[in-house]
C-alpha positions in Angstrom: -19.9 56.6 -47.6 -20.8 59.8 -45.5 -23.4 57.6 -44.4 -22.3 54.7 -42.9 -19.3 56.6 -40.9 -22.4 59.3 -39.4 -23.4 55.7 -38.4 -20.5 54.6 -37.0 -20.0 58.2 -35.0 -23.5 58.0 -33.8 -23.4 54.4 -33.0 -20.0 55.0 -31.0 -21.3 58.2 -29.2 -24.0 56.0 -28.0 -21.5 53.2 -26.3 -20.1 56.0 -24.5 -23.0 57.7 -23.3 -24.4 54.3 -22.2 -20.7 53.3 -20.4 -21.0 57.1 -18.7 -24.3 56.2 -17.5 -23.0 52.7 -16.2 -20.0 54.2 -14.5 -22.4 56.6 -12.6 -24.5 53.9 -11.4 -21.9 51.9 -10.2 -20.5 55.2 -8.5 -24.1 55.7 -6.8 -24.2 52.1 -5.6 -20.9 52.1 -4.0 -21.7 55.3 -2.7 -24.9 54.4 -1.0 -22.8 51.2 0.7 -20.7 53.6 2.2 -23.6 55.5 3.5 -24.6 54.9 7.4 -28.7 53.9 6.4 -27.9 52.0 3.5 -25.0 50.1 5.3 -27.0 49.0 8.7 -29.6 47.3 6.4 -27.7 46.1 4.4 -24.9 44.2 6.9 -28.1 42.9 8.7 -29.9 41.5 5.8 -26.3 39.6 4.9 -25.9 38.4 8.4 -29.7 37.1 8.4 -29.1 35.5 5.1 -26.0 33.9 6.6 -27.1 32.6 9.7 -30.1 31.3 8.2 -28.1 28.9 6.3 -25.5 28.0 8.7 -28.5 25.7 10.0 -27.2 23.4 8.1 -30.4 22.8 6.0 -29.0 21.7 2.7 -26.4 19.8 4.6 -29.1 18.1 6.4 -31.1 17.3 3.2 -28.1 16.3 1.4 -26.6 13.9 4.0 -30.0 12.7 5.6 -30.1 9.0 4.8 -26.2 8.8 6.1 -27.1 10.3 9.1 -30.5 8.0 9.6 -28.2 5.3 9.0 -25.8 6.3 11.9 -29.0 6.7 14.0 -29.9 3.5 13.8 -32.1 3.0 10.7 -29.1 0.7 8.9 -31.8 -0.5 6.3 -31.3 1.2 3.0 -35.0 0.8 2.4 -35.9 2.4 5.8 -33.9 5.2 5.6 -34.7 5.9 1.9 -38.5 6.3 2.9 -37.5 8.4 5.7 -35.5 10.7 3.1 -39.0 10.2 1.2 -40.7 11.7 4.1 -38.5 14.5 5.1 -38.8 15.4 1.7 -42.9 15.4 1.8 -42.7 17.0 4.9 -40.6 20.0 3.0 -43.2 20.6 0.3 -46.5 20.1 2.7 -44.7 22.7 5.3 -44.3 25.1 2.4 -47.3 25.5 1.3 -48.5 25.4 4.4 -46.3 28.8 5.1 -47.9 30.3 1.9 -51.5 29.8 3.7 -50.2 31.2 6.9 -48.1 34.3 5.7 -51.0 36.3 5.0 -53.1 35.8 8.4 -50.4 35.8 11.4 -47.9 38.0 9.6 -44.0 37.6 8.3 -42.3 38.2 11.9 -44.2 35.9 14.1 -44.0 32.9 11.3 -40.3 34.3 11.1 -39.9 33.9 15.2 -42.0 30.5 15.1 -39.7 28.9 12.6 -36.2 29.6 14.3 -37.6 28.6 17.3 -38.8 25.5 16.4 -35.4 25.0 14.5 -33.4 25.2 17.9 -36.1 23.0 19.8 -35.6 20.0 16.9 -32.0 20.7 16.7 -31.7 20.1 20.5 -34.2 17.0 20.5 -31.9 15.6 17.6 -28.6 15.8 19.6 -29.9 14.7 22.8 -31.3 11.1 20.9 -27.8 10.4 19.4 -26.0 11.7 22.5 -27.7 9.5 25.4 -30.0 6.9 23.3 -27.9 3.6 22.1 -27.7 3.1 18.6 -31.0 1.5 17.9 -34.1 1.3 15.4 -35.6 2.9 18.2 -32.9 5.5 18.1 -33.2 6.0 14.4 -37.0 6.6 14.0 -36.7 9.5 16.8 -33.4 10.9 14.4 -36.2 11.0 11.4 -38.6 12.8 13.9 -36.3 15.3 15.1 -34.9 15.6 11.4 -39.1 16.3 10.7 -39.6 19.0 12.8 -35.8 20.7 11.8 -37.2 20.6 8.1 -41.0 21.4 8.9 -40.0 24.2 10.7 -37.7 25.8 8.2 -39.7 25.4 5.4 -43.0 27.0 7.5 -40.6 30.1 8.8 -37.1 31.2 7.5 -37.5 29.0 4.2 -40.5 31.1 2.8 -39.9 33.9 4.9 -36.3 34.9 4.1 -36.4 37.0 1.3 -39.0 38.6 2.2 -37.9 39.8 4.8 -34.3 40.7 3.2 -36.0 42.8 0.2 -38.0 44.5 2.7 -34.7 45.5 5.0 -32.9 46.6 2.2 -33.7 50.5 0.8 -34.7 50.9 -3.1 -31.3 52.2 -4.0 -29.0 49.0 -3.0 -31.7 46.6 -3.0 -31.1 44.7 -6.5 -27.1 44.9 -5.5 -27.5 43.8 -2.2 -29.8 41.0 -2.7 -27.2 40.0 -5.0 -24.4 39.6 -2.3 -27.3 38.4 0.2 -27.8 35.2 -2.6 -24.4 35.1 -3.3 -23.4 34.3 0.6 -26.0 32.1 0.8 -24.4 29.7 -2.4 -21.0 30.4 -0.3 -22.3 29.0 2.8 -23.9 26.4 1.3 -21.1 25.0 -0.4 -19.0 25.3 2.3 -21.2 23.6 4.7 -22.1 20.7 2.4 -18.5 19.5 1.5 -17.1 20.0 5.0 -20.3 18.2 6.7 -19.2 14.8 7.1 -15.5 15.9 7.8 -16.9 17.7 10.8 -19.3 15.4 11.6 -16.6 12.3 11.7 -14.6 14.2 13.5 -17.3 16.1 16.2 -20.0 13.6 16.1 -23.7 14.2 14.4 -24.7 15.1 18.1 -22.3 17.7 18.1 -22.8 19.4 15.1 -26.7 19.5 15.7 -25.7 21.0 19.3 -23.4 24.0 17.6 -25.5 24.9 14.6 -28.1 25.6 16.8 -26.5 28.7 18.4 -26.7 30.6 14.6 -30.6 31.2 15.5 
């Protein structure tokens, strides 16, 4: 009897002492936020995170046989290969990034990517905006949606967290990642169910023309 209630006391003083320690770390986290150098890093690792999604790439890969189709490419066939290919073209630029990280360095790849993003994004808008619908029309869409994907995957795609884990100090760095990847899911959603609204009521052109500007 004695027994099992020193068990239950010491089992109980344990809970507490573990829910003290949790209440203290929670305390430190919030008040390391608060803190000027842990806030700076942290806001821009949240806004990089953002913006890097508000590209629209999972849009783009979601929706990128509808919007081959409004290009031009009206054959189901056609613009399921195309979807094939973008897809290739996402692994083969990823792996490419993994060979290329170690010999020119996270920032230039970084810089290279986002720069390339804006250039396809551009290319993109200016088919559909001045090109008649057209096969022609639709086989420079898939090229410009190439590069977009090519580009991401080979800079902000691979490079991303990297660069987020690295901004963030040790203290906040597992609870900020957390809100970083949790922004990114937001953003995401957001973007992929309101893409065709916008789109229908905008135009494809002018969606790539805006998204642009988050680079």
């Amino acid at each position: 009897m004695n027994a099992t209630y020193s068990e239950l006391e010491l089992e109980k003083i344990i809970k507490e002492m573990e829910k003290t320690t949790q209440n203290k770390k929670d305390s430190i986290i919030k008040e390391s936020f608060s803190q000027r150098e842990y806030f700076y890093p942290f806001l821009l690792a949240l806004i990089t995170a953002s913006l890097t999604q508000l590209t629209g790439i999972n849009a783009f890969l979601q929706y990128s046989r509808i919007i081959l189709q409004k290009a031009g490419l009206s054959s189901n066939i056609i613009s399921m290969l195309g979807t094939s290919g973008i897809t290739l073209v996402n692994l083969l630029s990823t792996l490419l990034a993994f060979f290329l990280i170690d010999k020119l360095g996270r920032k230039p790849i970084f810089i290279i990517g986002s720069s390339g993003i804006v250039v396809a994004h551009i290319f993109s808008a200016l088919v559909l905006l001045f090109i008649a619908p057209s096969v022609f029309r639709g086989y420079l869409c898939l090229i410009g949606l190439m590069l977009f994907i090519f580009f991401f995957a080979m800079g902000p795609g691979v490079i991303l967290w990297l660069i987020i884990s690295e901004m963030l100090p040790t203290p906040i760095r597992s609870k900020g990642m957390s809100i970083c990847l949790f922004s990114v899911f937001l953003i995401t959603y957001i973007l992929s169910s309101s893409f065709q609204v916008i789109s229908k009521i905008a135009g494809f052109q002018a969606t790539l023309f805006s998204v642009h500007f988050f680079l």
